[in-house]
C-alpha positions in Angstrom: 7.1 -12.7 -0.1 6.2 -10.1 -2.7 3.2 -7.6 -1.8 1.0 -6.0 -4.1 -1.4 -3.1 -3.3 -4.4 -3.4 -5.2 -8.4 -3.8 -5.7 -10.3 -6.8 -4.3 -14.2 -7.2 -5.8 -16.6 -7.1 -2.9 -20.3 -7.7 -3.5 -23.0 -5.6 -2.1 -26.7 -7.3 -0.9 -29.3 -8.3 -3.0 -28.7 -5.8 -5.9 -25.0 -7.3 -6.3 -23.5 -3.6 -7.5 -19.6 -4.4 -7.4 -17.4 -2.5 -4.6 -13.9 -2.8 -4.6 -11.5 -3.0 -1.4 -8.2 -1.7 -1.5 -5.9 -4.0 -0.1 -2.3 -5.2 0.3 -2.2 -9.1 -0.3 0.7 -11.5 -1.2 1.9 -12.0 -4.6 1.2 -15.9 -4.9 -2.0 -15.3 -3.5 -5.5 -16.4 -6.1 -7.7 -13.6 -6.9 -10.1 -13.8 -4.1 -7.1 -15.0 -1.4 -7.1 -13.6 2.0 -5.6 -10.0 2.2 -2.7 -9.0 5.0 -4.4 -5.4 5.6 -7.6 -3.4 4.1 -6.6 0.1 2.8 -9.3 1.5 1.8 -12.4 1.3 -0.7 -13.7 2.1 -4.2 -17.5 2.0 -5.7 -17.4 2.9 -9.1 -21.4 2.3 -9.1 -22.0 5.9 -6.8 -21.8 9.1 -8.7 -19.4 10.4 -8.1 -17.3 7.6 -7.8 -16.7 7.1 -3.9 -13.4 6.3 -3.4 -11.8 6.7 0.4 -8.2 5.8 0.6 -5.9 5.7 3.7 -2.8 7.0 2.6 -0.7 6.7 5.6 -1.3 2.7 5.5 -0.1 2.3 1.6 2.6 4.8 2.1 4.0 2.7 4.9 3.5 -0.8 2.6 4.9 1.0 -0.2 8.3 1.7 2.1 8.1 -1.6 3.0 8.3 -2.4 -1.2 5.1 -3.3 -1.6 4.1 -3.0 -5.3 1.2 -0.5 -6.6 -1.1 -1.9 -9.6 -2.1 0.9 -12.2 -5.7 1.3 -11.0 -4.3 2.1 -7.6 -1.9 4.3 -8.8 -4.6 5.9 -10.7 -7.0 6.3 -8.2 -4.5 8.1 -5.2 -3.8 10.5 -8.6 -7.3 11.3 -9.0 -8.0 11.6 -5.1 -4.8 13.9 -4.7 
């Protein structure tokens, strides 16, 4: 099975601002599927942006060939 790291919408209460999970999930998976392993989060809608990433966890998917998408990649660049 091919793995993909990348984000997952999740809603917040009443107010419905969008949050994002970063997860690993399996490539013929639906958009909302269930995820093998949380790896951290991203809200776009706090400012500054809070993103908290566990790098240790998508370094070991990685090595196992799991596949990063862009925003991913773009966001561990920024948090660097």
């Amino acid at each position: 099975m091919e793995v993909r790291i990348r984000l997952q919408k999740s809603s917040k209460g009443a107010n419905r601002c969008t949050s994002y999970r970063i997860v690993a999930i399996g490539r013929p998976i639906t958009r909302d599927g269930k995820h093998l392993e949380i790896l951290g989060h991203y809200d776009p809608s706090k400012k500054p942006a809070l993103v908290n990433i566990n790098r240790e966890k998508i370094e070991g998917w990685v090595k196992k060939g799991a596949q990063m998408s862009e925003t991913v990649r773009s966001l561990l660049k920024k948090k660097a």
